[in-house]
Backbone as JSON Lines, residues from 0, in Angstrom:
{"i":0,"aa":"X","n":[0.81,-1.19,0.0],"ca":[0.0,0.0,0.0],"c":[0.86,1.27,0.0]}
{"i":1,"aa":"X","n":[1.74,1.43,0.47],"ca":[2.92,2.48,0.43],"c":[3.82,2.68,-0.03]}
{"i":2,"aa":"X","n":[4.01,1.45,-0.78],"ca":[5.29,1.51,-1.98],"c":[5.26,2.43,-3.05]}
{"i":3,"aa":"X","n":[4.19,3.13,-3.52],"ca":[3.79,3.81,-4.03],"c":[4.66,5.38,-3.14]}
{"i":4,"aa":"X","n":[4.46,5.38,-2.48],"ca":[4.96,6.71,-1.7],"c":[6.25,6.41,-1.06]}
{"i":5,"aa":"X","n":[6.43,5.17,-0.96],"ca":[8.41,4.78,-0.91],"c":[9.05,5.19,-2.29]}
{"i":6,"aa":"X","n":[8.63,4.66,-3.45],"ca":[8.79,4.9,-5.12],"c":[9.11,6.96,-5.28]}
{"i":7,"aa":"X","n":[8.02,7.56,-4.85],"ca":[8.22,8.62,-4.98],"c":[8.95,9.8,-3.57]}
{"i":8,"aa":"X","n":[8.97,9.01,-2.67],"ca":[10.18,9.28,-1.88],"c":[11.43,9.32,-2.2]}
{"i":9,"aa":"X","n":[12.31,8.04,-2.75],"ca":[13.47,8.06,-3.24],"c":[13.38,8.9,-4.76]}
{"i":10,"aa":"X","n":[12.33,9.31,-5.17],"ca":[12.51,10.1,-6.26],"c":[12.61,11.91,-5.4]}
{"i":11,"aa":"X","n":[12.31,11.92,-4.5],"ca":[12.28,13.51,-4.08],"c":[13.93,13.82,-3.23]}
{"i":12,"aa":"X","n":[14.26,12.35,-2.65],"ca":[16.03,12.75,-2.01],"c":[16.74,12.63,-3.19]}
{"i":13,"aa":"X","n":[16.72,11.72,-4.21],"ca":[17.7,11.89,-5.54],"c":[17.1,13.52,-6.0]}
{"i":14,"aa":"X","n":[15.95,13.68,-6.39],"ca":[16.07,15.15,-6.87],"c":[17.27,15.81,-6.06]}
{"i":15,"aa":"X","n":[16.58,16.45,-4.79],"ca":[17.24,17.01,-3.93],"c":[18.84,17.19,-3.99]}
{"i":16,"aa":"X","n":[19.07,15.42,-4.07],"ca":[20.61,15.5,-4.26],"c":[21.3,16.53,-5.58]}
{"i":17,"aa":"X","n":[20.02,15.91,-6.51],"ca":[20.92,16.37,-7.74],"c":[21.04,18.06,-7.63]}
{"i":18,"aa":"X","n":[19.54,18.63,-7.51],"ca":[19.69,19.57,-6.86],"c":[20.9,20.69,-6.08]}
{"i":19,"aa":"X","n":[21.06,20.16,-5.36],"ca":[22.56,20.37,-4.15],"c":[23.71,20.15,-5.41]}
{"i":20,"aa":"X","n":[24.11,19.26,-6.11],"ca":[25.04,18.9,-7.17],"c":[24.97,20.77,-7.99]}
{"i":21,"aa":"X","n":[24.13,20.84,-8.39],"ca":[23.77,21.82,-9.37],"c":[24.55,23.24,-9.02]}
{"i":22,"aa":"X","n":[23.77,23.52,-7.49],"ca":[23.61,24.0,-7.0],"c":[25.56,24.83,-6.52]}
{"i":23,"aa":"X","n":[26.24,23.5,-6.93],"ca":[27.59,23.61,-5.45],"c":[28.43,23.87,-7.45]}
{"i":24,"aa":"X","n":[27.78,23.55,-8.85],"ca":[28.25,23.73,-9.37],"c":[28.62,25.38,-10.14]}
{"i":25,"aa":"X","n":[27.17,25.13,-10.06],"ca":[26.84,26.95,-9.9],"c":[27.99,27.84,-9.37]}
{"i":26,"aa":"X","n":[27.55,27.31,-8.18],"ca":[28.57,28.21,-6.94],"c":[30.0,28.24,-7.77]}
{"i":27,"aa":"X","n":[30.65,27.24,-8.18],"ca":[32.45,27.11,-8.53],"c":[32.28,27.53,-9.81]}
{"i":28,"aa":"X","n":[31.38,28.04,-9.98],"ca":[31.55,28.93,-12.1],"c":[33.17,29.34,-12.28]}
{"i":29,"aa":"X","n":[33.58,30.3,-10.5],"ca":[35.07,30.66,-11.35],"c":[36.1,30.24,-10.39]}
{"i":30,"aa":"X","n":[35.78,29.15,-9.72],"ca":[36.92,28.77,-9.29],"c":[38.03,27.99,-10.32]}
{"i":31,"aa":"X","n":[39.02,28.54,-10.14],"ca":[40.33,28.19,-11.14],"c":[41.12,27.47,-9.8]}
{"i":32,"aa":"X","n":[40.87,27.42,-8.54],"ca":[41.76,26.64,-8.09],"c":[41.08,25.59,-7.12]}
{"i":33,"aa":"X","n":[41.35,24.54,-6.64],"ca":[41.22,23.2,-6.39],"c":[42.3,22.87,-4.65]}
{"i":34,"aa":"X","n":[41.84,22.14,-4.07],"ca":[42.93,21.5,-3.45],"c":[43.24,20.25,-4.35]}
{"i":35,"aa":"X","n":[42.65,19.5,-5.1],"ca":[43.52,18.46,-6.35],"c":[44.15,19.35,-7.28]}
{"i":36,"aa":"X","n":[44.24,20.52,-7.58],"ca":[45.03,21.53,-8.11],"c":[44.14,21.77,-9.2]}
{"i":37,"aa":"X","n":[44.25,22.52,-10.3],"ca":[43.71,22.75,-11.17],"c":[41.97,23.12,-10.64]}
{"i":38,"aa":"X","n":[41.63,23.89,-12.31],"ca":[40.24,24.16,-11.89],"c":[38.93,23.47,-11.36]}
{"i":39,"aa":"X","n":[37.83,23.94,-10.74],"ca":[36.76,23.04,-10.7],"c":[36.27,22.51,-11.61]}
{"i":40,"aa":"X","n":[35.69,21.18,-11.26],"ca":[34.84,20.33,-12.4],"c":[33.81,20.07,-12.19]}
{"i":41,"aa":"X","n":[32.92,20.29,-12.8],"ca":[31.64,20.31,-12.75],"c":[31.46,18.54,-12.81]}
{"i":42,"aa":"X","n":[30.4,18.39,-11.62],"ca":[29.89,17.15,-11.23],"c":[28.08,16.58,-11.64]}
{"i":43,"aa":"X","n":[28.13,15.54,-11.7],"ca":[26.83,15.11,-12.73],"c":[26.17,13.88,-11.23]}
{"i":44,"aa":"X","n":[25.17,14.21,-11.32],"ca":[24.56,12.84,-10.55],"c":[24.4,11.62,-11.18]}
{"i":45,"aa":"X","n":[24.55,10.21,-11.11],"ca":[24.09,9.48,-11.69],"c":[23.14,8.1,-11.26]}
{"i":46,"aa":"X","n":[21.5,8.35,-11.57],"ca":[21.07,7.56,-11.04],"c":[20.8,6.44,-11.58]}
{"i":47,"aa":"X","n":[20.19,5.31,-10.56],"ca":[19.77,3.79,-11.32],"c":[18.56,3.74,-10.87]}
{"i":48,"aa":"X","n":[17.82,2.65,-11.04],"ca":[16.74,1.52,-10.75],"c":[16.86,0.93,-9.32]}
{"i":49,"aa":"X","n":[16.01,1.29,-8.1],"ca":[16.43,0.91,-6.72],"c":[15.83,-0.92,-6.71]}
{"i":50,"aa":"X","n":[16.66,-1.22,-7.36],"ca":[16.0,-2.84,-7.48],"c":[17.41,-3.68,-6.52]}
{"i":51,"aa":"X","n":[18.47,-2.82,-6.23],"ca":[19.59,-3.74,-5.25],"c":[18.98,-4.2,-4.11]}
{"i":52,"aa":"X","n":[20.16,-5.18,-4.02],"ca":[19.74,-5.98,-2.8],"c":[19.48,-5.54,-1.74]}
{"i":53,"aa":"X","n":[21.09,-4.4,-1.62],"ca":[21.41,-3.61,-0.21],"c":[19.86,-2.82,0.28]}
{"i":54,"aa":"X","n":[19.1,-2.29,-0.98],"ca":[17.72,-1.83,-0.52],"c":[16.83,-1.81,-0.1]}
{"i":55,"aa":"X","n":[16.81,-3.61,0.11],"ca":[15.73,-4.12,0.09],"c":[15.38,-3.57,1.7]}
{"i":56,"aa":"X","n":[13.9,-4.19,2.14],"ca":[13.86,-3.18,3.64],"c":[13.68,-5.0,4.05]}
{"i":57,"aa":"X","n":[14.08,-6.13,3.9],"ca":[14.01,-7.03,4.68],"c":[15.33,-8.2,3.28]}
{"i":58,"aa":"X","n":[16.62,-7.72,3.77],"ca":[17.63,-8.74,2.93],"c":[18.1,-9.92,3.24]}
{"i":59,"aa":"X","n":[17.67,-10.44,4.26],"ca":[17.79,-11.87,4.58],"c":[16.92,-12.54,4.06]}
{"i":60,"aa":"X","n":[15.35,-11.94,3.13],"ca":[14.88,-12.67,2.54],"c":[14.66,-13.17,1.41]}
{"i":61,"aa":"X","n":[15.06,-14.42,1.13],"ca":[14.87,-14.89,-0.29],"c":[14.41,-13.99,-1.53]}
{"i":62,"aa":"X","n":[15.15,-13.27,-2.67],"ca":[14.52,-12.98,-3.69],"c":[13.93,-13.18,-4.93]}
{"i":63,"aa":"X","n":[13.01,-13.5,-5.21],"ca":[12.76,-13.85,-7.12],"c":[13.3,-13.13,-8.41]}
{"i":64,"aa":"X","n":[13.8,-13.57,-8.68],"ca":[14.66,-13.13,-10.05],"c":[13.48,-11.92,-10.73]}
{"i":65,"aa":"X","n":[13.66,-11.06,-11.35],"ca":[12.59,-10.09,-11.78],"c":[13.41,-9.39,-13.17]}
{"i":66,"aa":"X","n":[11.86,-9.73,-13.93],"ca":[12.11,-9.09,-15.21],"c":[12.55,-7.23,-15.29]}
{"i":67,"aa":"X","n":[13.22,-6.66,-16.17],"ca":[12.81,-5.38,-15.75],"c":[11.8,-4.88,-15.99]}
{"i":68,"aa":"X","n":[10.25,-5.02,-16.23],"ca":[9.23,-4.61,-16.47],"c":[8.66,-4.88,-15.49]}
{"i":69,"aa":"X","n":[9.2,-6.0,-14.68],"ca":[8.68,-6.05,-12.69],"c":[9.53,-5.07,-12.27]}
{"i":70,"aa":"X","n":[10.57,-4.39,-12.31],"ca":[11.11,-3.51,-11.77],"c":[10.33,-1.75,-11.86]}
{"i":71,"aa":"X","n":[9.66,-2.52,-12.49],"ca":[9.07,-0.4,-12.99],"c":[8.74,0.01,-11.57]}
{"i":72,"aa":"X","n":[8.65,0.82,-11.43],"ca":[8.39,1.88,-10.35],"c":[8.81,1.2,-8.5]}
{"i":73,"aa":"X","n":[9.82,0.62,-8.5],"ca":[10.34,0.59,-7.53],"c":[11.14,1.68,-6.96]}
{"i":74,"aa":"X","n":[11.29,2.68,-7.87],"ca":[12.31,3.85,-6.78],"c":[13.46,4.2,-7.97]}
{"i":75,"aa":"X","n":[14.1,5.09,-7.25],"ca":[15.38,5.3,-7.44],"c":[16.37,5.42,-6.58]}
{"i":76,"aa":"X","n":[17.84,5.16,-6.93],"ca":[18.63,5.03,-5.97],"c":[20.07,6.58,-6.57]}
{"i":77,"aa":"X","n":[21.0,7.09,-6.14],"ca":[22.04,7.78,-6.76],"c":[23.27,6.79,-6.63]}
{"i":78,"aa":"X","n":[23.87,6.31,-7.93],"ca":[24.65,5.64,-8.13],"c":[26.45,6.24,-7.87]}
{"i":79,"aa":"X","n":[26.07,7.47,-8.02],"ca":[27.38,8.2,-7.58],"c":[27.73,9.86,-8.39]}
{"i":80,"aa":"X","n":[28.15,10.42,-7.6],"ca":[28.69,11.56,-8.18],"c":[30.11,11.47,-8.92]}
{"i":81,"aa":"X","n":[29.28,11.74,-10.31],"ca":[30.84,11.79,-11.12],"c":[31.18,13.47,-12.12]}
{"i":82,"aa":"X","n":[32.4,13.32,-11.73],"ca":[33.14,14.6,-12.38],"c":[32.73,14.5,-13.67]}
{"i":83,"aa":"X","n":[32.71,15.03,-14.63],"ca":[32.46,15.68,-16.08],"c":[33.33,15.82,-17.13]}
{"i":84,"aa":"X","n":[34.05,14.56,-17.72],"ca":[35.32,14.85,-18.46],"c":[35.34,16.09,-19.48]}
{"i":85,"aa":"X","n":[34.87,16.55,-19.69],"ca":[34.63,17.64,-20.64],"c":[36.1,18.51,-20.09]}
{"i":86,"aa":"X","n":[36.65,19.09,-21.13],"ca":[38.16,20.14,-21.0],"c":[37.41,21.2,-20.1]}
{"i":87,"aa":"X","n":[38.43,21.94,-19.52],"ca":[38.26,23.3,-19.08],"c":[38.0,24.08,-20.14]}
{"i":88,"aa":"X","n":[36.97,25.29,-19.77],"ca":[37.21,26.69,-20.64],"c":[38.51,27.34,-20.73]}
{"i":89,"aa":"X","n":[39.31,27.34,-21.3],"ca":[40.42,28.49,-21.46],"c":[40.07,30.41,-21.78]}
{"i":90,"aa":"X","n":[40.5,30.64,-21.25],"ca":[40.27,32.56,-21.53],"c":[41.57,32.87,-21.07]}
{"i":91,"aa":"X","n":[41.84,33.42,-22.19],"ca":[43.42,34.4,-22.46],"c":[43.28,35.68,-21.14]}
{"i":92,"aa":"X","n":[43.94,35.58,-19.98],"ca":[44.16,36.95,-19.13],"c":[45.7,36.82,-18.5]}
{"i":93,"aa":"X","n":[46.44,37.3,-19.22],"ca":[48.11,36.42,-18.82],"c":[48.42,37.4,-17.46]}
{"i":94,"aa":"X","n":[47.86,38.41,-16.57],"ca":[48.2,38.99,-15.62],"c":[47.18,37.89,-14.65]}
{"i":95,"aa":"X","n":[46.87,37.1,-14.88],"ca":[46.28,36.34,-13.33],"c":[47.21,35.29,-13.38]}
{"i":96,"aa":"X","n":[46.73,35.12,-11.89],"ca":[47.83,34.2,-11.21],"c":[47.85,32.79,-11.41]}
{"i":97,"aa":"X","n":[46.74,32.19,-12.39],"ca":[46.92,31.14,-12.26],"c":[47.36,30.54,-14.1]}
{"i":98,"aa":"X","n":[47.48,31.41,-14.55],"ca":[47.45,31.99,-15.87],"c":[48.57,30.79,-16.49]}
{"i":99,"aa":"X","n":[49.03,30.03,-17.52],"ca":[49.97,29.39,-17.91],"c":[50.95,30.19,-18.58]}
{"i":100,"aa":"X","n":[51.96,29.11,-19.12],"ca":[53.05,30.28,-19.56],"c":[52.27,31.09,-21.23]}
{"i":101,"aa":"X","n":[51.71,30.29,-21.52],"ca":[51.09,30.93,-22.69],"c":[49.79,32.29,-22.46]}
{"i":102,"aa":"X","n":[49.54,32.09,-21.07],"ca":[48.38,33.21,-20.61],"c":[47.07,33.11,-20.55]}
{"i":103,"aa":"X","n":[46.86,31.68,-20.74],"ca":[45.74,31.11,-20.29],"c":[45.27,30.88,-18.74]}
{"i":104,"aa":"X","n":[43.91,30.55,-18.4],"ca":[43.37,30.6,-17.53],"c":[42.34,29.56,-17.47]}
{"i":105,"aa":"X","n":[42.5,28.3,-16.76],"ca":[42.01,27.39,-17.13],"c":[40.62,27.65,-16.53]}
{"i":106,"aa":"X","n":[39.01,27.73,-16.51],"ca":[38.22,27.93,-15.48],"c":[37.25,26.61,-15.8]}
{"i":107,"aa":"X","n":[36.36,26.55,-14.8],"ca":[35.73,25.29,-14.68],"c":[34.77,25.16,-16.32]}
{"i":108,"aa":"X","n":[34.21,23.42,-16.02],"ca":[33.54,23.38,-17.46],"c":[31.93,23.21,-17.1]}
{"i":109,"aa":"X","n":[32.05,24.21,-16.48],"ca":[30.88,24.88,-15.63],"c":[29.86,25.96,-16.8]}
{"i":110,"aa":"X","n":[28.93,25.65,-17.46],"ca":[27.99,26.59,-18.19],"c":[26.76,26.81,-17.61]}
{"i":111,"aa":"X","n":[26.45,27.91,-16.9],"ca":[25.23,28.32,-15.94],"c":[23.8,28.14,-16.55]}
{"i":112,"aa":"X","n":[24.22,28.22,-17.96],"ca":[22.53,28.03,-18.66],"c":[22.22,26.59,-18.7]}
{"i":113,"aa":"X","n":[23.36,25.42,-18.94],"ca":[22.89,24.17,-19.06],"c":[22.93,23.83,-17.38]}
{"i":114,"aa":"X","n":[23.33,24.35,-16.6],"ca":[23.27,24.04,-15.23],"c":[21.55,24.38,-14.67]}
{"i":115,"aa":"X","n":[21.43,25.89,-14.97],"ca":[20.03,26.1,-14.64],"c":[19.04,25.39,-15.23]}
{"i":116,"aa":"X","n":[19.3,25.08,-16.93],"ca":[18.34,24.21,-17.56],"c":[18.01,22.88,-16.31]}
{"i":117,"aa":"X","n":[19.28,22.27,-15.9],"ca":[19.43,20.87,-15.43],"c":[18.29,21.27,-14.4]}
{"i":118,"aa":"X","n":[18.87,22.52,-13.37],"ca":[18.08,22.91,-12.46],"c":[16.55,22.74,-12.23]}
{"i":119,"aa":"X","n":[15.82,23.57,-13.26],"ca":[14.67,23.65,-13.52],"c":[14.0,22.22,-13.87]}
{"i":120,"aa":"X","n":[14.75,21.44,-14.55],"ca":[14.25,19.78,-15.01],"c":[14.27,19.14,-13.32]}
{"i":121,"aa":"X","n":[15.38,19.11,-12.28],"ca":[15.3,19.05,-11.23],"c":[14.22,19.25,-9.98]}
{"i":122,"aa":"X","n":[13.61,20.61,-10.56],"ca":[12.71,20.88,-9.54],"c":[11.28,20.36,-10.01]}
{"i":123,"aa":"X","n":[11.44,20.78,-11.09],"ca":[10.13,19.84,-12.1],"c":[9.63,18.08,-11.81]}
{"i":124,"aa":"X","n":[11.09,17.61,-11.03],"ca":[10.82,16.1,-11.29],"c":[10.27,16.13,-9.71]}
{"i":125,"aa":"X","n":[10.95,16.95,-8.74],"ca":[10.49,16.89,-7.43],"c":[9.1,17.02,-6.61]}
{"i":126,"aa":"X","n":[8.91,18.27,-7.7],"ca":[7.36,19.09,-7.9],"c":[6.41,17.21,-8.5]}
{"i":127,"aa":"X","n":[6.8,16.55,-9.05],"ca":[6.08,15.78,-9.62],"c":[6.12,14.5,-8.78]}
{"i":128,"aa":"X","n":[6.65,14.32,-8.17],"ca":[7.05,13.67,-6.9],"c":[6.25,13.88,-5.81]}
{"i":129,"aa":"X","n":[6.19,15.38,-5.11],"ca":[5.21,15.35,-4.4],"c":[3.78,15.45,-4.96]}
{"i":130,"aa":"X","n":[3.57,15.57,-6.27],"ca":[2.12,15.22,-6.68],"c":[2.14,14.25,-6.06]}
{"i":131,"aa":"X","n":[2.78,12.91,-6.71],"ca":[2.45,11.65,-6.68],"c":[2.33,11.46,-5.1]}
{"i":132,"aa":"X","n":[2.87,11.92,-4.25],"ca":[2.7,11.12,-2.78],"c":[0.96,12.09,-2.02]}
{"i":133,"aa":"X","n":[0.95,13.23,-2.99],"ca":[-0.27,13.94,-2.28],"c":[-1.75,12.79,-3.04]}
{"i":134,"aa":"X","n":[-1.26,12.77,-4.23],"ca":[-2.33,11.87,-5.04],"c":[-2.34,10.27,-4.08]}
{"i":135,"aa":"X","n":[-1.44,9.68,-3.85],"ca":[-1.92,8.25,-3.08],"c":[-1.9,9.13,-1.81]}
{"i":136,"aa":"X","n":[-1.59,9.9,-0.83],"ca":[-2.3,10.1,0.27],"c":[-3.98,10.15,-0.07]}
{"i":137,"aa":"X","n":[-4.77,10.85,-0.91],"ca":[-5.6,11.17,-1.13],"c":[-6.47,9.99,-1.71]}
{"i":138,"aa":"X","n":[-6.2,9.22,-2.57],"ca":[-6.47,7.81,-2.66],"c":[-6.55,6.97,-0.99]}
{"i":139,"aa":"X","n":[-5.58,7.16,-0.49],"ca":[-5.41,6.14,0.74],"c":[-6.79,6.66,1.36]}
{"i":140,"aa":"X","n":[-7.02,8.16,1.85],"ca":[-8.23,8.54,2.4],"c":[-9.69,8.15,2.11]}
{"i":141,"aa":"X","n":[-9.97,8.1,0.42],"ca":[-10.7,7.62,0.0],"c":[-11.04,6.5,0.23]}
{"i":142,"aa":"X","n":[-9.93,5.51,0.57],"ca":[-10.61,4.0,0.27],"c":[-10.46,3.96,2.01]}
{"i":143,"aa":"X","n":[-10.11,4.73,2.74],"ca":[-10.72,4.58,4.04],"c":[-12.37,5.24,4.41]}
{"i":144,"aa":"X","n":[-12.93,5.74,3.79],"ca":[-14.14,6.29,3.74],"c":[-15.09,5.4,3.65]}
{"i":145,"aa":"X","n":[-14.55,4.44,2.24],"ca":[-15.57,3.65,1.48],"c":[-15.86,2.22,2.14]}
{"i":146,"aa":"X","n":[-15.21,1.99,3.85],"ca":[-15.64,1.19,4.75],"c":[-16.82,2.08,5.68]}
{"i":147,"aa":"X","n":[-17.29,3.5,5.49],"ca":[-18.15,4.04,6.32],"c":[-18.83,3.5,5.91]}
């Protein structure tokens, strides 16, 4: 009866996460320096299908092998934050300090419009998320009525 609102739970903390991702990328638009040295890199969330074992809410018990079309709407899980191989932006300013011998300036591969785009798809999926848990609360009420 609640898997339905477990399903769109782990869809509102992965938003969130990705969210926060976006968010911390935003922020480093011009950081050119690093404690791994070099500029920031813009980081990507990457999610899966919460069909692992580790998930399960009872793993000592026996599982049935499942098609992925039994897997639909079990959830989501974040598989990991990964950096963004994409090059740095270069911009010619040979008086900064982090500047190469040629006068470049390596800065992150950080673009605020595809970040905000991501953003907005982000809040959109969250926003749709709590539909779904207000819609089965509201279902759940209903079919408690229909024993009056």
């Amino acid at each position: 009866m609640f898997s339905s609102i477990d399903t769109s739970a782990s869809g509102l903390t992965a938003q969130r996460l990705r969210m926060d991702v976006i968010a911390g990328n935003i922020a480093n638009v011009d950081s050119t320096r690093t404690p791994e040295g070099g500029p920031f890199k813009r980081q990507l969330v990457v999610f899966a299908s919460k069909t692992d074992v580790t998930f399960r809410k009872f793993p000592f018990l026996p599982m049935k092998i499942k098609t992925k079309m039994e897997n639909a709407g079990e959830g989501v899980k974040v598989l990991e934050i990964m950096k963004d191989p994409s090059p740095p932006r270069l911009r010619y300013e040979p008086g900064h300090p982090d500047a190469n011998n040629e006068g470049y300036v390596a800065y992150p591969n950080v673009d605020v419009i595809k970040e905000m785009v991501d953003l907005i798809s982000a809040s959109r999926a969250y926003e749709a998320n709590i539909t779904s848990i207000n819609a089965s609360k509201s279902m759940f009420e209903k079919a408690l009525t229909l024993g009056k």
